[in-house]
Structure formats: structure tokens, C-alpha cells
C-alpha positions in Angstrom: 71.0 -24.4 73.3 72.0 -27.6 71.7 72.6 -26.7 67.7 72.6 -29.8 64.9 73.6 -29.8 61.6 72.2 -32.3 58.9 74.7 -32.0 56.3 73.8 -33.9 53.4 76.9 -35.0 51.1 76.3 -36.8 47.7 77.7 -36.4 44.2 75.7 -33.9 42.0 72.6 -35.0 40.3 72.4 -37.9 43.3 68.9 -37.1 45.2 70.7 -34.6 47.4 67.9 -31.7 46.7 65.2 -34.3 47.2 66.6 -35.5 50.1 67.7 -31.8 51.7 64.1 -30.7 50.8 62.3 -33.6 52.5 64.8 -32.6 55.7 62.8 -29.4 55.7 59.2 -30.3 55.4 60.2 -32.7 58.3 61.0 -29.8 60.0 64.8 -28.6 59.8 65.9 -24.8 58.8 66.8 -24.7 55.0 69.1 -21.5 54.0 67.7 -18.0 54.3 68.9 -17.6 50.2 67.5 -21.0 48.2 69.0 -21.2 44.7 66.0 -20.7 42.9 64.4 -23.7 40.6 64.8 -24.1 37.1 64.4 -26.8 34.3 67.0 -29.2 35.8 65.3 -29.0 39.0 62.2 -27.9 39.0 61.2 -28.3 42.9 64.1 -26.8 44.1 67.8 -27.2 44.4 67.5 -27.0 48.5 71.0 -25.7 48.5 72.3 -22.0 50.2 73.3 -19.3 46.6 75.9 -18.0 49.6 76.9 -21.1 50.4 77.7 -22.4 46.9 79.2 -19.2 45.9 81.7 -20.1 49.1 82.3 -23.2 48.1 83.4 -21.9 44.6 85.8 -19.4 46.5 87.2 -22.2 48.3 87.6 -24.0 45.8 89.3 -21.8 43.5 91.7 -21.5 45.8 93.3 -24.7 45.3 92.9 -24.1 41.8 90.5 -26.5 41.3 85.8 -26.1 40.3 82.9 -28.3 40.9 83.7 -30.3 37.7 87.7 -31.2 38.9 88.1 -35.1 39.8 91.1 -34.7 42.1 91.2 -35.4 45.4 91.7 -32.0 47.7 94.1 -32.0 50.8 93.0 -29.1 53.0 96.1 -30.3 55.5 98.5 -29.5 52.5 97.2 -25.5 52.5 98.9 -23.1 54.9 97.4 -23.0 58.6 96.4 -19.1 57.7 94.7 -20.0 54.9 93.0 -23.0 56.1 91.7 -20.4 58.8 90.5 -17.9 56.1 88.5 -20.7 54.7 87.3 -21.8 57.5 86.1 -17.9 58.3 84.5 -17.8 55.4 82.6 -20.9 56.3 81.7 -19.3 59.4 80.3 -16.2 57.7 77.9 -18.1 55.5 76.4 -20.3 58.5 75.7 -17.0 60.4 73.9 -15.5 57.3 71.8 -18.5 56.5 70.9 -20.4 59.5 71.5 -17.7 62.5 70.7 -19.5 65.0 68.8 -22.3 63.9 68.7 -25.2 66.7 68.1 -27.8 63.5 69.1 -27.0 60.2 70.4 -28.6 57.1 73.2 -27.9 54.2 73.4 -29.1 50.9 76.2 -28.6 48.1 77.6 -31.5 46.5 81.1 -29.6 46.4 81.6 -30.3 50.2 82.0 -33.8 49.5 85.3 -32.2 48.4 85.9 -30.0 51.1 84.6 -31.7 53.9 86.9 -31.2 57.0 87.1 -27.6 56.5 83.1 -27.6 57.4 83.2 -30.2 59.9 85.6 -27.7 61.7 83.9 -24.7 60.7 80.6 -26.2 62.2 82.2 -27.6 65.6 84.0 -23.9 66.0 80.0 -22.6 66.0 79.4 -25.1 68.4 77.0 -27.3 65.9 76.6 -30.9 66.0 77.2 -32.7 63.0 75.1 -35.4 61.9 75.8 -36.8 57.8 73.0 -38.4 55.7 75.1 -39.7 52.3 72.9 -39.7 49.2 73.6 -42.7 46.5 72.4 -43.3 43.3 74.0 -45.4 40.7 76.3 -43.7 38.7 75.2 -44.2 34.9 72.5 -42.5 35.7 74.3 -39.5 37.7 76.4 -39.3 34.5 73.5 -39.5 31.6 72.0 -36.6 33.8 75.6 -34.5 33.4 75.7 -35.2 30.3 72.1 -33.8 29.4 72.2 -30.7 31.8 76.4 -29.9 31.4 77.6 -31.7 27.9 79.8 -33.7 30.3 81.6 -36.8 28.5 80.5 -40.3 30.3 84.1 -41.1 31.6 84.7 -37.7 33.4 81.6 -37.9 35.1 82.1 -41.9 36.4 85.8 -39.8 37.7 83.2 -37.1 39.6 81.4 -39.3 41.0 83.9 -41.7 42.3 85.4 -38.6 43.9 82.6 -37.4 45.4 81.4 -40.8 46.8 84.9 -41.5 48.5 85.7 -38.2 49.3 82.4 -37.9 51.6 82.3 -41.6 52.8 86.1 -41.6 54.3 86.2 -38.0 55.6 82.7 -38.8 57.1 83.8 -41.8 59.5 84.7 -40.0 62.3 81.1 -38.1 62.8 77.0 -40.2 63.0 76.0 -40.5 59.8 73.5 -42.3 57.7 73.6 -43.6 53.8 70.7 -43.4 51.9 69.3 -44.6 48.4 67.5 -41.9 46.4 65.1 -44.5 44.6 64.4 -45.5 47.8 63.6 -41.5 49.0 61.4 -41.6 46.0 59.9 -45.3 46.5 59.4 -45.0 50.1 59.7 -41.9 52.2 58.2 -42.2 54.9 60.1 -45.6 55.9 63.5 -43.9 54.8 62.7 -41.0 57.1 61.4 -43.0 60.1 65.3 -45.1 59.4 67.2 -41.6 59.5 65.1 -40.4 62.3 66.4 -43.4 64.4 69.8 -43.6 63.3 70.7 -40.1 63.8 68.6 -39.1 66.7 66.6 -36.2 65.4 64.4 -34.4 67.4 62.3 -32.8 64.8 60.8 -29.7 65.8 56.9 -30.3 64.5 54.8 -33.3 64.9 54.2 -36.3 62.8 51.0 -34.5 61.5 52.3 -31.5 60.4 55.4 -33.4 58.6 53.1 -35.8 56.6 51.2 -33.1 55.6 54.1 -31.1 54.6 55.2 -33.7 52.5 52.2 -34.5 50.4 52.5 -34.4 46.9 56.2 -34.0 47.2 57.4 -36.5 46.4 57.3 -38.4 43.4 58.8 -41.5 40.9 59.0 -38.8 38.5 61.6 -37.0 39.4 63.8 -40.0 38.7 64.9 -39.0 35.3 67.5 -41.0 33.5 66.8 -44.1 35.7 69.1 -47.0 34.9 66.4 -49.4 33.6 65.4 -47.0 30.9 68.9 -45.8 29.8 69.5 -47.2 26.4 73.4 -47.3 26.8 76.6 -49.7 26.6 77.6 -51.2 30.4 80.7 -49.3 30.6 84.0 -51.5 31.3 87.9 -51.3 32.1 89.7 -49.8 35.1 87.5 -47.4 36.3 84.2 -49.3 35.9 85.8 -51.7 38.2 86.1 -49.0 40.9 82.7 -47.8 40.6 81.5 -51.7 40.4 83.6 -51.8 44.0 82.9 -48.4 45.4 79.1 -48.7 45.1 78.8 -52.2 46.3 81.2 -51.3 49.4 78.5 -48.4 50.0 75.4 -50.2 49.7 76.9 -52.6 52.3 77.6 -49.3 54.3 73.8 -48.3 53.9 72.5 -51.6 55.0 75.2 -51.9 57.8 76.7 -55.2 56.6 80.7 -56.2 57.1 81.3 -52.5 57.8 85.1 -52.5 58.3 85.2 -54.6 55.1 83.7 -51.9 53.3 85.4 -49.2 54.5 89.0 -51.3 53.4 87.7 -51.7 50.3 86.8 -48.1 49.6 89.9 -47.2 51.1 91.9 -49.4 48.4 89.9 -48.2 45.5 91.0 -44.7 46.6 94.7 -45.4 46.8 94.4 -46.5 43.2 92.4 -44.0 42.0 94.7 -41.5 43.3 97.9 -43.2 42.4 96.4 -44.3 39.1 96.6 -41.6 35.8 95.2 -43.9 33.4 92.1 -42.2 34.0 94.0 -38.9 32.6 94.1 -40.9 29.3 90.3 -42.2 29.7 89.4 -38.5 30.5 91.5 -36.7 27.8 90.7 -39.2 25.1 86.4 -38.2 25.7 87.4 -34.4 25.8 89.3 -35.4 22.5 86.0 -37.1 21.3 83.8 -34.1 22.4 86.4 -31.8 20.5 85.9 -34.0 17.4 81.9 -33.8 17.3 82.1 -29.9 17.5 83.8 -29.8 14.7 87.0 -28.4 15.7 89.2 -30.9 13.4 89.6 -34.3 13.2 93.4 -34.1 12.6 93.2 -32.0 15.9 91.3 -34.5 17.2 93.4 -37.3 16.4 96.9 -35.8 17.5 95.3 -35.0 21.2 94.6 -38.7 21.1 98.0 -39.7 19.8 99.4 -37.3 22.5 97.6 -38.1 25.2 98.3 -41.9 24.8 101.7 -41.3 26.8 99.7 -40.5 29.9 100.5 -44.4 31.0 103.1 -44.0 32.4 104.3 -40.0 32.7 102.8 -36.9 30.5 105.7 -35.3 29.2 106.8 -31.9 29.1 105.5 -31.7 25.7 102.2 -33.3 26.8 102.1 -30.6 29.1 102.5 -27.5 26.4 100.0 -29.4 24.1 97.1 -29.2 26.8 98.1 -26.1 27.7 97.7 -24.4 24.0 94.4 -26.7 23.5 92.8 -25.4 26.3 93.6 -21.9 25.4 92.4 -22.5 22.2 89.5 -24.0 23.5 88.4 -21.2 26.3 86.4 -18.8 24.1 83.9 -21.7 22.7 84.3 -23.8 26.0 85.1 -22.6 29.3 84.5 -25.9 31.3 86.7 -28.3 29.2 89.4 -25.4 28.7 89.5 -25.5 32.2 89.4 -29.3 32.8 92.5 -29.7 30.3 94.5 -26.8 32.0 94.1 -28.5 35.7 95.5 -32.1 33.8 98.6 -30.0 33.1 98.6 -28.3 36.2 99.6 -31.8 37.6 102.4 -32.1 36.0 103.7 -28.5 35.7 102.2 -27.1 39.2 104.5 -24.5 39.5 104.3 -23.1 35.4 103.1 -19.1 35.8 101.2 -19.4 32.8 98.8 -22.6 33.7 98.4 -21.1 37.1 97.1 -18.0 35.3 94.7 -19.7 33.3 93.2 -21.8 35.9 92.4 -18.7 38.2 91.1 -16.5 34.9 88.9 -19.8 34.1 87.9 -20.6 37.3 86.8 -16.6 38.4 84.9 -16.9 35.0 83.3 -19.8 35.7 82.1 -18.9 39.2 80.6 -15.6 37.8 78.5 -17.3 35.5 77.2 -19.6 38.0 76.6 -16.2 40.4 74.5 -15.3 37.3 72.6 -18.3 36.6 
């Protein structure tokens, strides 16, 4: 029997639950354990618990959490453990989908982690078809910062992640890009366009789909859309690459100067990852954050001062500064502890302590997400 995978990728707070949920009412297998809905997402999240809660694992393994901007090479982890992972993949698809002939997975973290599922899925002998969600990225980040407390700057750095990770890992494999105002606008056109592009036999007829999807969905559950956003048009080097990456992409979606596209993001990705004047964007809005909770405006101030270096090396110095703020930081804020320990990490990979941190945050942080 011939197995498919929709696997929709996206960065968080993108559409992707919209668009995994409409997957379903179409007719493809959601997971056997949905994260429930909450306040954040009210109609469902239309992602696996078990396969979030793997992702974490996986992630945790190279040190790193859902809210970490670097770029993660799977090749660069020992064959054994890329296997384990891999295993653990396997596990998870088994408990979920069983032997679903058309199913689909959502978690924004494999945007991140990509290859290790592709492989995962082709070792259960799964087709993989990708449908990219897109929505513009000051309004991905307003959403963060509402539902998380996360500064503007290190969102824009998620989401450029996310958006290049999941477009250049993606090349190989049939895929589709998709809008989410244009889920929410026009459905039914934007599922006849996947339907076509991918070749999706869906298992119920056109009747039963359109009546599974009545009163789904809706304008509404556009919150912080761009026109009604009452804030600055970011600038400098990193609105430049978002400017870039989501025009490349758009060009992708409408199938225009393709190869340009892809050159372009791939350039944009060098710099981003060769670039760490984003660790001085970053740390200056963790600074800020630190300032408007009250923890010292001297404080404040000398992470700023510090953290100005960052052009062109952080220093050993830097390093132990970071270090003891995120530590002093970890009882009243696990996430940015966390985030400041990974920036030294960088440049200290090796030091016993930071490593200890970063697995104490990140266990911590994946049992309060187990709990929520």
C-alpha cells in the first residue's frame, strides 16, 4: 500500500494549524494525540503532543529549544546518534499514524530538523509531499510577543530560520508554498492549487470535504494582521534579509524565476549564518526586556555596553558576563536565561558549566511544555 506524508513546515504562529487542520477535514489522518486548544489557538493546534515532545528531545540534544535561531547540522552529530534520533522519529509515526495511507504532521520545530524526518519517513516507506506556510513576519513576531513576551528582533531571527531552514532542506522532495491570508481568504481555491500540485488523492469526496470544512474557516483568526499593527517598519541588517527572504518566497509560491530565488535565499543564509551582528541586535532587546522588568538599569546598561563588542568577536569576558546573567536570570525567566546561555555556548562550546546549564534549562523547559 502506497503511504504519503503531508508534512507541513512553517515558522510558529504562521497558519500551520489552520492549514494542518484544513489537511484533515479534506480528508488526511491527523495524530492519534492532538495538543489540545487553548486561548492562543482556540480551534486547535493540529500538531501530535508525542511528536512535539520528540522534537524537544531532539532538540535538546544539540543543546538547543524551539526559541534557538541557529541553524542545526544533523550531518555534524555522530552516525549513532543521528540513528537514535531517527528511531525516535520512527517510534512516534508508529504511535500516531499506524498505518495511515494519507496522513499529515505539523510542528514548526522540524523546520529545524528536517532531514532527520525526511529520512525517518522514507525508512517507513512514506512519501513525502511539503506544503510551506508564509505569513509576513511582523505579524508572526507581534503574535510572539503577545503569547511568549518574545522581544521583536529575536523573533524576525526565528523566523528567518525557520523560513530558510524548511525552504532549502525542502528542495529535493514535491512541495507546495502557501500564504495563510490566502488559506483564510480563499480555501477552497488554495486547496484545489495544493490538490494539483502535489497529487493528492484524498480519501472522501468533494461533498463530504466541503461540508467538513464549513464554518471553519474564518478572517478572524488572523490576529495581529499587518494592516492593523500600530508599529515602526523595522530597518537595518536583518530587516533586509527578511525584506529578501520573503520576496524570494513569494516568487517560490507563485513559481516565478525559481532558481533566482532559491540563489537568493541561499545568499541571505550564508550571511545570516556567517553574520553575529544579530547577537548584538538580539542581546541588546534581551537587555531592553531586562530593563522594563525592573532588574536595574545600571544592569541594564553594562549588558549593552558589553554586548557592543559582539561586531567583531565576543570575548572571553563577554562569555562569563552572559553566563552569570543568565544564571541570574533562570529563576524569574527560564526562556531568556536559556537564550543568553546558548549565545555563550557559541563561543565557549566546550565550557562544562554552559553545557550544564543549557541541558538543566532545556529539560526544564520541555517539562513545562509536557505540562501545558
Amino acid at each position: 500500500m502506497k503511504r504519503s506524508c503531508l508534512l507541513v513546515l512553517g515558522m510558529h504562529r504562521s497558519g500551520t494549524s489552520a492549514l494542518a487542520e484544513t489537511l484533515t477535514r479534506l480528508g488526511a489522518t491527523g495524530p492519534t494525540n492532538p495538543l489540545p486548544s487553548n486561548k492562543w489557538n482556540k480551534r486547535g493546534y493540529g500538531e501530535s503532543a508525542e511528536v512535539m515532545r520528540a522534537n524537544e528531545q531532539i532538540l535538546a540534544r544539540f543543546s538547543s529549544s524551539w526559541r534557538d535561531w541557529s541553524r542545526i547540522v544533523a550531518s555534524g552529530s555522530p552516525t549513532d546518534q543521528r540513528g537514535e534520533m531517527v528511531g525516535l522519529i520512527r517510534e512516534v509515526l508508529r504511535k500516531e499514524y499506524g498505518d495511515a495511507p494519507l496522513f499529515v504532521i505539523k510542528d514548526p520545530r522540524i523546520c529545524r530538523l528536517l532531514p532527520l524526518w525526511v529520512r525517518a519517513l522514507k525508512e517507513e516507506s512514506v512519501e513525502v509531499k511539503i506544503l510551506i506556510s508564509l505569513r509576513q513576519s511582523e505579524e508572526v513576531v507581534n503574535s510572539l510577543r503577545e503569547r511568549d513576551e518574545m522581544g521583536l528582533m529575536w523573533g524576525r531571527l526565528l523566523w528567518l530560520r525557520h523560513v530558510l531552514d524548511a525552504e532549502r532542506e525542502s528542495r529535493e522532495l514535491p512541495r507546495s508554498f502557501l500564504n495563510y491570508e490566502d488559506l483564510l481568504e480563499n480555501w477552497r481555491q488554495e486547496a484545489d492549487r495544493i490538490t494539483q500540485e502535489l497529487d493528492i488523492s484524498w480519501p472522501i469526496d468533494e461533498e463530504k470535504r466541503q461540508l467538513n470544512m464549513e464554518n471553519f474557516i474564518d478572517s478572524a483568526l488572523r490576529n495581529h494582521a499587518l494592516e492593523r499593527l500600530d508599529v515602526a517598519p523595522s530597518s537595518g541588517q536583518v530587516a533586509g534579509w527578511i525584506d529578501r527572504c520573503y520576496s524570494s518566497m513569494q516568487d517560490l509560491r507563485h513559481r516565478v524565476a525559481e532558481e533566482d530565488a532559491m540563489a537568493s535565499l541561499d545568499a541571505i543564509g550564508h550571511e545570516f549564518s556567517s553574520s553575529i551582528d544579530e547577537i548584538e541586535i538580539a542581546a541588546r532587546e534581551i537587555s531592553s526586556q531586562l530593563e522594563q522588568r525592573n532588574l536595574g538599569i545600571r544592569q541594564c546598561n553594562q549588558a549593552i555596553l558589553q554586548l557592543q563588542q559582539a561586531r567583531n568577536k565576543l570575548s572571553e569576558e563577554d562569555v562569563n558576563y552572559l553566563r552569570d546573567l543568565a544564571i541570574k536570570l533562570e529563576a524569574s525567566n527560564l526562556h531568556d536565561a536559556h537564550a543568553l546561555m546558548l549565545l555563550a555556548q557559541r563561543v565557549r562550546p566546550n565550557g562544562p558549566l554552559i553545557k550544564k546549564k543549557i541541558d538543566e534549562y532545556a529539560n526544564q523547559l520541555r517539562q513545562r511544555s509536557s505540562a501545558e
